[in-house]
VMD Tcl script that draws the C-alpha trace (Angstrom):
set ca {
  {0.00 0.00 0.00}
  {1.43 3.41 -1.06}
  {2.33 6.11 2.10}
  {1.62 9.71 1.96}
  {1.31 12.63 3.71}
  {-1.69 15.02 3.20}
  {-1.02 18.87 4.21}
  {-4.46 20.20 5.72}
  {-5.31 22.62 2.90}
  {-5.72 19.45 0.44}
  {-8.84 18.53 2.86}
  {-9.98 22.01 3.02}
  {-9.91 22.22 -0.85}
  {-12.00 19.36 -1.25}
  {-14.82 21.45 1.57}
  {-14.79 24.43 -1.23}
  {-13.65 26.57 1.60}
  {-11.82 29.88 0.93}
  {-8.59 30.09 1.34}
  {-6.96 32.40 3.94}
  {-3.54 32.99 2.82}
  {-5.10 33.81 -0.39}
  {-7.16 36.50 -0.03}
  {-10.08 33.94 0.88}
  {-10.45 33.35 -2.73}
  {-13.07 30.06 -3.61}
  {-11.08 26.64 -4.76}
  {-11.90 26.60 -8.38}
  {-14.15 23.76 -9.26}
  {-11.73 22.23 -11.32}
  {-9.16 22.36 -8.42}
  {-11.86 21.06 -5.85}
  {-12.95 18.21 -7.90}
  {-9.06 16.70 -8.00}
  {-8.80 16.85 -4.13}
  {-12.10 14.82 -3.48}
  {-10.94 12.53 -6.14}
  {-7.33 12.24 -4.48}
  {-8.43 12.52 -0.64}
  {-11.21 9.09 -1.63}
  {-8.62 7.61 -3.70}
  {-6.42 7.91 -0.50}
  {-8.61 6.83 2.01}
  {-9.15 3.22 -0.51}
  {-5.64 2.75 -1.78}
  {-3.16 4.50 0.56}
  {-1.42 4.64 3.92}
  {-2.02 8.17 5.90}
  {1.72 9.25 7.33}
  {0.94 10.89 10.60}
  {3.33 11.76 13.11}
  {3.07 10.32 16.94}
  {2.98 13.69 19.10}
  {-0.10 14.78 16.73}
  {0.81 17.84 15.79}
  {-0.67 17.20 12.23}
  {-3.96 15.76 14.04}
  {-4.12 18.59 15.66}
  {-3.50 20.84 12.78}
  {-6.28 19.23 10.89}
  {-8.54 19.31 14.37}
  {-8.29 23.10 14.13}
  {-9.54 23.17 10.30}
  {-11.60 20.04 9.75}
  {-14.70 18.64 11.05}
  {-13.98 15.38 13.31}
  {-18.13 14.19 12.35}
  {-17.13 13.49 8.91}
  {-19.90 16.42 7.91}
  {-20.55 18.55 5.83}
  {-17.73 18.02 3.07}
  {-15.41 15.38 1.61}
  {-12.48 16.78 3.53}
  {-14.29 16.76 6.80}
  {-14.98 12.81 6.62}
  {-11.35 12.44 5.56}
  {-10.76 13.21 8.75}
  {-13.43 11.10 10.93}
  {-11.83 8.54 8.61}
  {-8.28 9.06 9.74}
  {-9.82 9.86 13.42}
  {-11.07 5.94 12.99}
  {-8.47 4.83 11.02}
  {-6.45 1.72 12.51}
  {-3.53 0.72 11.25}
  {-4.78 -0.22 7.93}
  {-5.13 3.12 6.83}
  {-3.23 5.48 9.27}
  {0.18 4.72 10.59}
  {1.69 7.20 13.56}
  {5.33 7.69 13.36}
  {7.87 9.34 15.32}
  {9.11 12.72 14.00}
  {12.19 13.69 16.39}
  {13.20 17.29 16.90}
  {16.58 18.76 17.58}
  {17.51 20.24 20.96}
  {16.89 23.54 19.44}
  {13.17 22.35 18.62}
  {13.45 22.26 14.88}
  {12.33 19.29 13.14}
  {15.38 16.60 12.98}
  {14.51 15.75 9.33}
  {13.48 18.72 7.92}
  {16.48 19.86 5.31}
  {18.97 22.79 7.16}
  {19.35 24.46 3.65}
  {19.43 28.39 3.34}
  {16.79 28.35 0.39}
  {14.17 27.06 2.87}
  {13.93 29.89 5.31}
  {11.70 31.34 4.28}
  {9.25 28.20 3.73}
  {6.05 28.04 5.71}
  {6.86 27.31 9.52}
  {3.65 25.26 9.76}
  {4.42 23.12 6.88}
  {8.11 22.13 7.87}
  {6.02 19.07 10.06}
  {4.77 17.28 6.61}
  {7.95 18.15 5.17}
  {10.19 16.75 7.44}
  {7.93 13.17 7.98}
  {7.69 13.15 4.27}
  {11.54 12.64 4.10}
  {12.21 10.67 6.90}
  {9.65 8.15 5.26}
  {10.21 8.72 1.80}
  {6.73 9.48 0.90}
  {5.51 12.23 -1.34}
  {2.97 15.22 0.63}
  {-0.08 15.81 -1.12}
  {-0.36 19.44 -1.80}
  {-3.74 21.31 -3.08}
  {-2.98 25.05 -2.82}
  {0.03 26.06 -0.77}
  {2.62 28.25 -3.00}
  {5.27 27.64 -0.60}
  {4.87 23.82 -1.90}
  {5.65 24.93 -5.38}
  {7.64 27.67 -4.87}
  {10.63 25.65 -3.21}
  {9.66 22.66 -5.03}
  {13.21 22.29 -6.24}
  {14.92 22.58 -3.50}
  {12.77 20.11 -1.50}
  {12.86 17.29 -4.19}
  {16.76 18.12 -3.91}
  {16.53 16.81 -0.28}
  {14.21 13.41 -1.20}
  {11.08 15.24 -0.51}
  {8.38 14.56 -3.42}
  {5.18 16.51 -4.14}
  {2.34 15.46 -4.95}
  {0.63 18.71 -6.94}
  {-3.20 17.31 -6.71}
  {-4.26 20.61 -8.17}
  {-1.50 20.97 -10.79}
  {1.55 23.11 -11.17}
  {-0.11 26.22 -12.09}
  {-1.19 28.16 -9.47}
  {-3.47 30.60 -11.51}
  {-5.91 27.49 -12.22}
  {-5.93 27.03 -8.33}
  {-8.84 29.57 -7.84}
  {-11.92 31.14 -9.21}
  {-11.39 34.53 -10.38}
}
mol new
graphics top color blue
foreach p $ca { graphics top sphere $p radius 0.5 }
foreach p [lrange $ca 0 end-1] q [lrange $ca 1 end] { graphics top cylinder $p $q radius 0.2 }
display resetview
């Protein structure tokens, strides 16, 4: 069974909710149709890479709905909430005594990338397994440098960040 790791805004993307960090502008339909599609194909085919303090549980907790209602990202979640080893596997993610993530790459041209994405980042290397990625720019925009360091992304919306959104 294939691994991955899903960053939060993929589930959010498949609720059609607006997006924050840009300018709360709609998932276009396009856009929200491939992250249902990916998030059901995940839940039948793959493995869901979570780490064992929960900080990505809790990161979803803060965005999702644990009742599996109202959208396809929200029973994601209840689904990874009930998941058993079968479909979610917890794994250690060690930090450094300065409190940075062990695995996460210490390379100048990711400085600047997202603080609260350095946690599927880092897991994603230290289990080789791609991060599903809807509609963060930071994803794409230091997409290089990150696959220089093992760390594979999985563009569910595409590469084009224009087609992201409605207009």
């Amino acid at each position: 069974m294939k691994r991955v790791v899903v960053d939060t805004n993929v589930p959010i993307v498949a609720n059609g909710r607006p997006d924050a960090s840009h300018g709360g502008r709609l998932p276009s339909p396009r856009c929200r149709r491939a992250a249902i599609d990916f998030l059901v194909e995940t839940l039948k085919r793959r493995r869901i890479l979570l780490d064992r303090a929960g900080e990505i549980a809790a990161e979803y907790r803060r965005h999702l709905r644990p009742s599996g209602e109202p959208g396809v990202g929200d029973r994601f979640y209840f689904e990874v909430l009930r998941g058993g080893a079968r479909r979610v596997e917890r794994l250690e993610l060690p930090r450094t005594a300065a409190g940075a993530y062990a695995d996460f790459p210490a390379d100048a041209e990711l400085k600047n990338f997202d603080r609260g994405d350095r946690k599927f980042a880092a897991l994603a290397r230290r289990e080789r397994a791609p991060v599903a990625n809807a509609t963060d720019s930071d994803w794409l925009e230091h997409r290089t440098v990150l696959a220089k360091h093992g760390i594979a992304v999985l563009f569910v919306c595409g590469c084009v960040a224009e087609q992201w959104f409605t207009l």
